[in-house]
C-alpha positions as CSV (number, residue, x, y, z in Angstrom):
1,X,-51.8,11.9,-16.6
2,X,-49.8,9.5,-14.5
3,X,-46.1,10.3,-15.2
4,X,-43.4,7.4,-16.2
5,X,-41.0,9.3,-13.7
6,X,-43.3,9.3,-10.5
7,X,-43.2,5.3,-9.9
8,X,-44.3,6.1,-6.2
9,X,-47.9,7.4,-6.9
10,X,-49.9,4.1,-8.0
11,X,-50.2,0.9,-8.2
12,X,-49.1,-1.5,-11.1
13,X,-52.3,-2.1,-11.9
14,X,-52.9,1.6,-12.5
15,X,-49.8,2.7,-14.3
16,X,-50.4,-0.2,-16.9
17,X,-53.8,0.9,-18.0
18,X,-52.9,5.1,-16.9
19,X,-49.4,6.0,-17.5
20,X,-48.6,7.6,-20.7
21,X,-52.5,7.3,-21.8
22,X,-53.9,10.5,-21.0
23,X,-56.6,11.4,-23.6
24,X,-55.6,15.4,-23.5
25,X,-52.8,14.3,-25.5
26,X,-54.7,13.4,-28.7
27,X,-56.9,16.2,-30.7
28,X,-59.7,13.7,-30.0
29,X,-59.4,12.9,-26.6
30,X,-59.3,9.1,-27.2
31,X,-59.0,7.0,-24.1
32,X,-57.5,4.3,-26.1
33,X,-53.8,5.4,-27.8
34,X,-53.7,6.0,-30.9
35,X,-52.0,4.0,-33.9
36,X,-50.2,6.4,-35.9
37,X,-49.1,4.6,-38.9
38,X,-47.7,7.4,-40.7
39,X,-44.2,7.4,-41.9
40,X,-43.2,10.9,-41.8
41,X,-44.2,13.9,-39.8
42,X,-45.1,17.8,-40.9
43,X,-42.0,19.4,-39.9
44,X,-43.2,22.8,-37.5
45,X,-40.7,25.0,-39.2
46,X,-37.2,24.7,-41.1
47,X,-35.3,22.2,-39.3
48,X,-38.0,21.7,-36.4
49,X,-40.6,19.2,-35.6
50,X,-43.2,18.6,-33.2
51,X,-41.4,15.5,-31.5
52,X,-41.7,13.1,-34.2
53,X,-40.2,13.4,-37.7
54,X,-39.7,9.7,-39.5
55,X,-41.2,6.5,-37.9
56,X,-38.1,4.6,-37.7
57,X,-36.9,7.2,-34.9
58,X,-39.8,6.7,-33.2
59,X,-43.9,7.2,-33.6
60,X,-46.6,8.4,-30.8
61,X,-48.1,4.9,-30.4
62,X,-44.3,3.6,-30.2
63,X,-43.6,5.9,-27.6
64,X,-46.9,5.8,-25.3
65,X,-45.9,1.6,-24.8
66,X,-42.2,2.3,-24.2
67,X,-43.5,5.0,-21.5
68,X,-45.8,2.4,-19.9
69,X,-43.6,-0.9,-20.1
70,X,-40.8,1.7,-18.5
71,X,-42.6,2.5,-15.6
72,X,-43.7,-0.9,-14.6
73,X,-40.0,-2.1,-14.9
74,X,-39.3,0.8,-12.5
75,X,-37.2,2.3,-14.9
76,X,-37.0,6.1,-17.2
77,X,-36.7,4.9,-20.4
78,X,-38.2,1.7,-22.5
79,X,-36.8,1.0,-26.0
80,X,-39.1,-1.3,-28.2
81,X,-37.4,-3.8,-30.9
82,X,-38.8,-5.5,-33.8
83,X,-38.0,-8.7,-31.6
84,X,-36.5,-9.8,-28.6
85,X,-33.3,-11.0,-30.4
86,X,-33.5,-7.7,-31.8
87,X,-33.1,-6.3,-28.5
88,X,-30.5,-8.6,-27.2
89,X,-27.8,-7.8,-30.1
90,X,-28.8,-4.2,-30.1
91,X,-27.8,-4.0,-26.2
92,X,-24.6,-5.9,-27.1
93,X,-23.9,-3.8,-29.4
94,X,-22.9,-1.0,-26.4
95,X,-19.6,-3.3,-25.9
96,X,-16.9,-2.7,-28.3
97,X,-14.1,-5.0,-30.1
98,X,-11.8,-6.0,-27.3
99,X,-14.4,-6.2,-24.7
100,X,-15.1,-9.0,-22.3
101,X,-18.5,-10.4,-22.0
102,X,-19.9,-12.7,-18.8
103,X,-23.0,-14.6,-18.5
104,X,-24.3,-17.9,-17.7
105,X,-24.3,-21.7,-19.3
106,X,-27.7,-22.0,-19.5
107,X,-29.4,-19.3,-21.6
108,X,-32.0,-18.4,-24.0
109,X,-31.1,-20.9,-27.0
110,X,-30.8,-17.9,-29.4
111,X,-28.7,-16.0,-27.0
112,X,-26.2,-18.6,-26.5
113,X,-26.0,-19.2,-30.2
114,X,-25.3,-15.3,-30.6
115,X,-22.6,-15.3,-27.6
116,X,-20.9,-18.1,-28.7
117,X,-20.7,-17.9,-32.8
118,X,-21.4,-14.7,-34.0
119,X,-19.9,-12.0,-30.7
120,X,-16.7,-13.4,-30.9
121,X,-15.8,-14.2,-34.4
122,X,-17.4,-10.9,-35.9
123,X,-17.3,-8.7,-33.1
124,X,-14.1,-10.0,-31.8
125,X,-15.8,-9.6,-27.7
126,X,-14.6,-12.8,-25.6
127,X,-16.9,-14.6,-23.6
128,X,-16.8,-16.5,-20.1
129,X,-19.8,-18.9,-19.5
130,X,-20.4,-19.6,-16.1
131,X,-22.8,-21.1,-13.5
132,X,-23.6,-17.9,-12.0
133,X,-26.3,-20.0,-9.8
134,X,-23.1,-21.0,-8.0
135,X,-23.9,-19.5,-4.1
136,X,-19.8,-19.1,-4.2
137,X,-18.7,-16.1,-6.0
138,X,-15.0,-17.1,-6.4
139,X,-15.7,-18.1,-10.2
140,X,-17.6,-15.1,-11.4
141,X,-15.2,-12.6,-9.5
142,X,-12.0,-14.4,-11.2
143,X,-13.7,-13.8,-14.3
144,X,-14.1,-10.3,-14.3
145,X,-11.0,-8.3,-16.1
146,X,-9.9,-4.5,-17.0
147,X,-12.1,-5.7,-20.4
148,X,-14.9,-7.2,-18.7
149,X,-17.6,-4.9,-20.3
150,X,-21.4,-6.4,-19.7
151,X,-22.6,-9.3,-17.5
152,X,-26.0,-10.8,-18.8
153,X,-28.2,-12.6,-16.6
154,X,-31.2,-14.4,-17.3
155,X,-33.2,-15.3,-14.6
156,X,-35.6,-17.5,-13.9
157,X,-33.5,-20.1,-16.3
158,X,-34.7,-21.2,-19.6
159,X,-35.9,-24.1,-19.1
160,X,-35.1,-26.0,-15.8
161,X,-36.2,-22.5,-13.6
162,X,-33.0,-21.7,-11.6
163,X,-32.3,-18.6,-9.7
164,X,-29.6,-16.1,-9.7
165,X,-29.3,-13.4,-7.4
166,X,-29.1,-10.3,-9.2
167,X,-28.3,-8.6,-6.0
168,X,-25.2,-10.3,-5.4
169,X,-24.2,-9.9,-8.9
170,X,-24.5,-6.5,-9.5
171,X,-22.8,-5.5,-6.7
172,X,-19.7,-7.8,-7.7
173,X,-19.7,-6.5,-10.8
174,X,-20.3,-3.0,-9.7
175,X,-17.2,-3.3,-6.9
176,X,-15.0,-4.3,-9.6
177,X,-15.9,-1.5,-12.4
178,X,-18.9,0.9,-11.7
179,X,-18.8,1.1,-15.7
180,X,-19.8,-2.7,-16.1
181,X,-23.5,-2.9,-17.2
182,X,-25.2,-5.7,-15.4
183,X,-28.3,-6.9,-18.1
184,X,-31.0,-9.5,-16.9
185,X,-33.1,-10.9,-19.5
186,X,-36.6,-10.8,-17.4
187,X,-38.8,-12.3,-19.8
188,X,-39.7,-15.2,-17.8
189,X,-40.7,-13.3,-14.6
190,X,-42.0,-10.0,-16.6
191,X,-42.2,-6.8,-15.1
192,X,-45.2,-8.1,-12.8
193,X,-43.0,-10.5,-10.6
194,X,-39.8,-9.0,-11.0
195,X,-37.7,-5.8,-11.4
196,X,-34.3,-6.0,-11.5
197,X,-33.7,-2.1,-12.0
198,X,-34.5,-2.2,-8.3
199,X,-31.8,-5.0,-7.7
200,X,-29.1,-3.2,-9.1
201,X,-29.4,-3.9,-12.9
202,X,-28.5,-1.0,-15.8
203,X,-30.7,-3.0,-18.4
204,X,-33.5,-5.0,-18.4
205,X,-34.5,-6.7,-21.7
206,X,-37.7,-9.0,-22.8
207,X,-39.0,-11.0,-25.3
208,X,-42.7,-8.7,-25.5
209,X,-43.8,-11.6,-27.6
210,X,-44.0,-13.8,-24.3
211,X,-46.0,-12.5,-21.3
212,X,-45.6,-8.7,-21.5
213,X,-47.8,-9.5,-25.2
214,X,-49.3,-12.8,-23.7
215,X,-51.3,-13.5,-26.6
216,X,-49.0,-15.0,-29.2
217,X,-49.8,-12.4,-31.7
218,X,-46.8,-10.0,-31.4
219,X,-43.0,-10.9,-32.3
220,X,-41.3,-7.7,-30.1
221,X,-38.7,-7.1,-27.6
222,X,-37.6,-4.1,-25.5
223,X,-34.5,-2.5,-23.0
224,X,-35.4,-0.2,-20.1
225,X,-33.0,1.4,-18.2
226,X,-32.6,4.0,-16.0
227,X,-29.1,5.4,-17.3
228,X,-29.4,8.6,-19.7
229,X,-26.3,7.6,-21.1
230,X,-27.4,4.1,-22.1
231,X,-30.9,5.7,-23.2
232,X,-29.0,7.4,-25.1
233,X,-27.1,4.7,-26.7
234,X,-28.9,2.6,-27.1
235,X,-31.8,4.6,-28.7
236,X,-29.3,5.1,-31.1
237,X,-28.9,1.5,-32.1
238,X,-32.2,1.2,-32.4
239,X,-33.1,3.7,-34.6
240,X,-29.1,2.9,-36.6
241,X,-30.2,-1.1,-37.0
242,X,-33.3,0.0,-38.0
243,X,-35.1,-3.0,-35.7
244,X,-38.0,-0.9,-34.7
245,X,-41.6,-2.9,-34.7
246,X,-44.7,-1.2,-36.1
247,X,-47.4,0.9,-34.9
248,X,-50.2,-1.9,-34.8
249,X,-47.8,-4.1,-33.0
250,X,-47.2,-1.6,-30.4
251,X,-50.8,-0.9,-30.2
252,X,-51.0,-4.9,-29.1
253,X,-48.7,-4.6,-26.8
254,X,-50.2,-1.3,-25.0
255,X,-53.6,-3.1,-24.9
256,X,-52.0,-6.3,-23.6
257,X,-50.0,-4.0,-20.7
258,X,-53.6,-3.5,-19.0
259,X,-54.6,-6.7,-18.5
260,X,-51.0,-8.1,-17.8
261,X,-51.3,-8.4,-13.8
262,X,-54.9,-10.2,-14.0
263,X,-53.3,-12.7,-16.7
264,X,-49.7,-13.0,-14.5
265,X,-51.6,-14.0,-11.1
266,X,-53.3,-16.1,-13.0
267,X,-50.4,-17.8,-14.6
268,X,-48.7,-18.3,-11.4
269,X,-52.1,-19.7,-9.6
270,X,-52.4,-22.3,-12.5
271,X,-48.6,-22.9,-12.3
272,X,-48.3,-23.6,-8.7
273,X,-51.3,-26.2,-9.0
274,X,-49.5,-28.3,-11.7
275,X,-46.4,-28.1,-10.4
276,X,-47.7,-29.5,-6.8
277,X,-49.9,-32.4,-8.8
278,X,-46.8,-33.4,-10.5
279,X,-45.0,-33.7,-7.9
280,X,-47.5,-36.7,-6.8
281,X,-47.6,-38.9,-9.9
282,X,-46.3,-41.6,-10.2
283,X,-44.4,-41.2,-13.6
284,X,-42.6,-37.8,-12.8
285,X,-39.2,-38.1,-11.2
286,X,-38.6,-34.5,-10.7
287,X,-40.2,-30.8,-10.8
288,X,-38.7,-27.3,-10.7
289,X,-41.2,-24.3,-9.6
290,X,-39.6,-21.7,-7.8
291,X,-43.1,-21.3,-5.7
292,X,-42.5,-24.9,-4.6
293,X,-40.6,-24.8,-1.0
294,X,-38.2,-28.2,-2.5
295,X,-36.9,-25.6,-5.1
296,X,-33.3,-25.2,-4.0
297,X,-33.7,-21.5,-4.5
298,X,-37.1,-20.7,-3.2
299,X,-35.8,-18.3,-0.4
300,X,-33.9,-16.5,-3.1
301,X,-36.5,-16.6,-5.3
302,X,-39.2,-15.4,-2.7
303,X,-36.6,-12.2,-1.6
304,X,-36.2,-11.5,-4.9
305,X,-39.4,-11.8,-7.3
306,X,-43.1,-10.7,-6.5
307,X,-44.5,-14.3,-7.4
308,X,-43.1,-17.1,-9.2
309,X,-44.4,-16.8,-12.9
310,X,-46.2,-19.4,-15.6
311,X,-43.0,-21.6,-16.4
312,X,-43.2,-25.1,-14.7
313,X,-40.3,-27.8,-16.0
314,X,-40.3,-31.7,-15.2
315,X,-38.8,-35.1,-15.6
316,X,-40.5,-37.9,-16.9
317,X,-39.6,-41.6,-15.8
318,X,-38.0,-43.1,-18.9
319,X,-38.6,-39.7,-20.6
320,X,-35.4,-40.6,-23.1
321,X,-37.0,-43.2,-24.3
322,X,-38.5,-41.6,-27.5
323,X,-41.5,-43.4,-27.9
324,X,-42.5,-42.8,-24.3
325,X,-41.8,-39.0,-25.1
326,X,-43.6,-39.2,-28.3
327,X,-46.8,-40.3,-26.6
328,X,-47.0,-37.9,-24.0
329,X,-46.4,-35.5,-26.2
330,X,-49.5,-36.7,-28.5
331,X,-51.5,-36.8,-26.0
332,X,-52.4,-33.2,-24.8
333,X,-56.1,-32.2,-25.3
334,X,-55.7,-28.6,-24.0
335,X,-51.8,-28.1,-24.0
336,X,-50.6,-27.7,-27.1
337,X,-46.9,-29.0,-28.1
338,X,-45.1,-26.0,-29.5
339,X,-42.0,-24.3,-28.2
340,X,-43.1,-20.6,-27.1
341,X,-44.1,-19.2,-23.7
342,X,-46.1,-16.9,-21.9
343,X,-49.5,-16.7,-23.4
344,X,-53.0,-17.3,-22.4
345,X,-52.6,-20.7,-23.8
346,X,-50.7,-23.5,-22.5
347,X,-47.7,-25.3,-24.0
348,X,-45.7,-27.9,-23.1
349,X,-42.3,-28.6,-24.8
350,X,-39.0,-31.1,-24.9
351,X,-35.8,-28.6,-24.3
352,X,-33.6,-31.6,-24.7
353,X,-35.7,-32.4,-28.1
354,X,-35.6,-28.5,-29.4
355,X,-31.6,-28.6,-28.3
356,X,-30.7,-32.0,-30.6
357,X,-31.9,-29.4,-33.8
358,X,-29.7,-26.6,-32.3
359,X,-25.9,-26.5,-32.2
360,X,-25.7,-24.9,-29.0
361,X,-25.2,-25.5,-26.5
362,X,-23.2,-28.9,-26.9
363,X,-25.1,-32.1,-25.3
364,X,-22.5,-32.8,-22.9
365,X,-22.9,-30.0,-21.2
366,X,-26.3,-29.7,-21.6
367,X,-26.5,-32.5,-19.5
368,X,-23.9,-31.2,-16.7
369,X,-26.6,-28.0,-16.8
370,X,-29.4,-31.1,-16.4
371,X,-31.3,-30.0,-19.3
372,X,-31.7,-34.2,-20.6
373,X,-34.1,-35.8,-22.7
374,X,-36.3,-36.7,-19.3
375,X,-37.2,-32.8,-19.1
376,X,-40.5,-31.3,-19.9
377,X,-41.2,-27.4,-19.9
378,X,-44.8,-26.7,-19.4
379,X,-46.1,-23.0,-20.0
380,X,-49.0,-23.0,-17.9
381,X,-51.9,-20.5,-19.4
382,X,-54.5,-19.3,-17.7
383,X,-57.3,-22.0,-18.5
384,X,-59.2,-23.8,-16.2
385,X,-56.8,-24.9,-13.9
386,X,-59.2,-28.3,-13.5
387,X,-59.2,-28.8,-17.1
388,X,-55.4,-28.5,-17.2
389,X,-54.8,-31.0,-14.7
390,X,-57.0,-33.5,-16.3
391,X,-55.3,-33.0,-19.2
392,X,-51.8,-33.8,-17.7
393,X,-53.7,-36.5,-16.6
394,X,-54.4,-38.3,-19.4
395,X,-51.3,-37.7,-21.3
396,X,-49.8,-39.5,-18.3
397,X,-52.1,-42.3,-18.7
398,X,-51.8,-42.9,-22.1
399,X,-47.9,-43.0,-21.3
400,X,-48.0,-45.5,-18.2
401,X,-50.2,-47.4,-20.5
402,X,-47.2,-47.4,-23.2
403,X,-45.0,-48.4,-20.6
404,X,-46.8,-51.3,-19.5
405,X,-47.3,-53.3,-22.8
């Protein structure tokens, strides 16, 4: 069996269909892992058991995806949540009352609403929002205190696709207070594109329901790290909260781990060829695809990520005008209008829509991030990338043809 600890003997490929799936560990030699839906576990003697005793604390078809989703984020240990949010406060939970939290302006919608009403007013930990896109460091290293606990990063940015250096980060944060842990929030890249365990991070956490899952069948998340101390701890969360998902789900997500690098290059492939036709039509103003060479960041990006993902964003020409929204919107054959990401289907979404239902964060500085009404987010599946384009196509149409009357 491939081991979750060697990282240097295989490919990604390889480890996501080999590692932690040997059939000598089952009585039946199944080649497929097993679902173990039973609670409980036949203790070996008094006060022993044979590695598993309750399924909250963790289950063999739990552990065999947390073992391969580990080792293709280059890290020791993976911790599966009942849900990516689940993961997020869980991982937050390591900072204690007092403590100083940093992270950027433009996050996750649900992260920002967590940050910003519920960490400091029932957890009593302060937080700095800042552009940490910003080349100069001045900002973020004027921000960091004695309390400064946890930065969390999320990069690529949900939605408008900026980059932050994670490198650069770390190693500020690091400088400062060794004991700082730097999280990134990889979900948009997933493990295929990018690993920031190698970049300096402590903890990488996911939404599995996007691309690592990539079917839109599984509401999960995960943390991997490579810290025994934050296993540790964080482990314990887990299993305190009690936000652990359930065999079958993990069972999803260990069959989707196999065929995740075929669906990612394909992702990107389809990606990159809507992103450049958009850029050519008339009715776009503006695109954001870190595998385009007019992203302000593609050097960054292209040091620092294996390929540039699924996620394109765009601006429409008069795209604030409701009704001119409203029809392009309508008019998707293929894409559907919904506001996920990352599997085989495509989506295509308003952020500035979603936000106006949201509290967080405010409009005006929503619009200082550039996340307007104009902006579309397309999650590019892994169709027909002809079919796709022909449908952005005629969506287009049907909204010059609006605009013309």
């Amino acid at each position: 069996m491939l081991s979750a600890n060697n990282k240097q003997d295989s490919s990604f490929e390889t480890k996501a269909i080999h590692v932690a799936n040997d059939p000598e560990q089952w009585k039946s030699k199944a080649v497929v892992p097993l679902i173990s839906l039973a609670t409980v576990f036949k203790h070996t003697a008094p006060g022993h058991h044979a590695g598993f005793e309750y399924s909250r604390g963790g289950n063999p078809t739990r552990q065999c995806m947390e073992s391969t989703l580990a080792s293709l984020e280059q890290g020791k240990y993976g911790i599966a949540f009942a849900s990516g949010i689940g993961a997020v406060l869980s991982v937050c939970q390591l900072m204690n009352t007092g403590d100083h939290l940093v992270t950027q302006k433009d996050l996750y919608f649900g992260s920002i609403h967590l940050f910003q009403e519920h960490l400091p007013t029932k957890c009593g930990i302060e937080v700095t929002f800042l552009d940490l896109t910003n080349e100069d460091r001045t900002e973020l290293k004027a921000s960091l205190r004695p309390k400064t606990k946890m930065i969390w990063i999320e990069t690529p940015t949900n939605p408008i696709l900026k980059i932050i250096d994670i490198k650069t980060v770390a190693e500020i944060a690091h400088e400062h207070n060794p004991d700082i842990i730097v999280v990134v929030d990889n979900t948009f890249a997933s493990p295929y594109f990018q690993n920031p365990l190698q970049l300096g991070a402590d903890v990488v956490v996911h939404s599995l329901s996007k691309y690592v899952s990539g079917h839109s069948d599984v509401i999960m998340g995960a943390a991997i790290t490579n810290s025994d101390k934050l296993h540790k701890e964080i482990r314990e969360l887990q299993n305190d909260n009690g936000v652990v998902p359930s065999p079958f789900d993990c069972y999803l997500v260990s069959r989707s781990l196999r065929t995740l690098a075929l669906r990612m290059a394909k992702h990107e492939s389809n990606a990159l060829a809507v992103a450049k036709h958009l850029l050519n039509h008339p009715l776009v103003s503006w695109v954001s695809y870190p595998g385009l060479p007019n992203h302000p960041q593609h050097d960054l990006a292209s040091r620092q990520m294996y390929g540039f993902s699924g996620i394109v964003a765009a601006k429409l020409k008069h795209g604030s005008d409701e009704k001119v929204l409203e029809t392009f919107l309508k008019n998707f054959k293929i894409f559907t209008h919904a506001t996920s990401l990352g599997g085989v289907e495509s989506l295509v979404s308003s952020p500035g829509l979603m936000i106006k239902f949201s509290s967080v964060p405010e409009k005006e500085e929503r619009l200082r991030l550039g996340i307007d009404d104009e902006v579309i987010r397309f999650s590019v599946g892994i169709e027909s990338v002809d079919d796709l384009i022909q449908d952005i196509d005629a969506a287009l149409q049907a909204t010059l043809e609006v605009l013309e009357q």
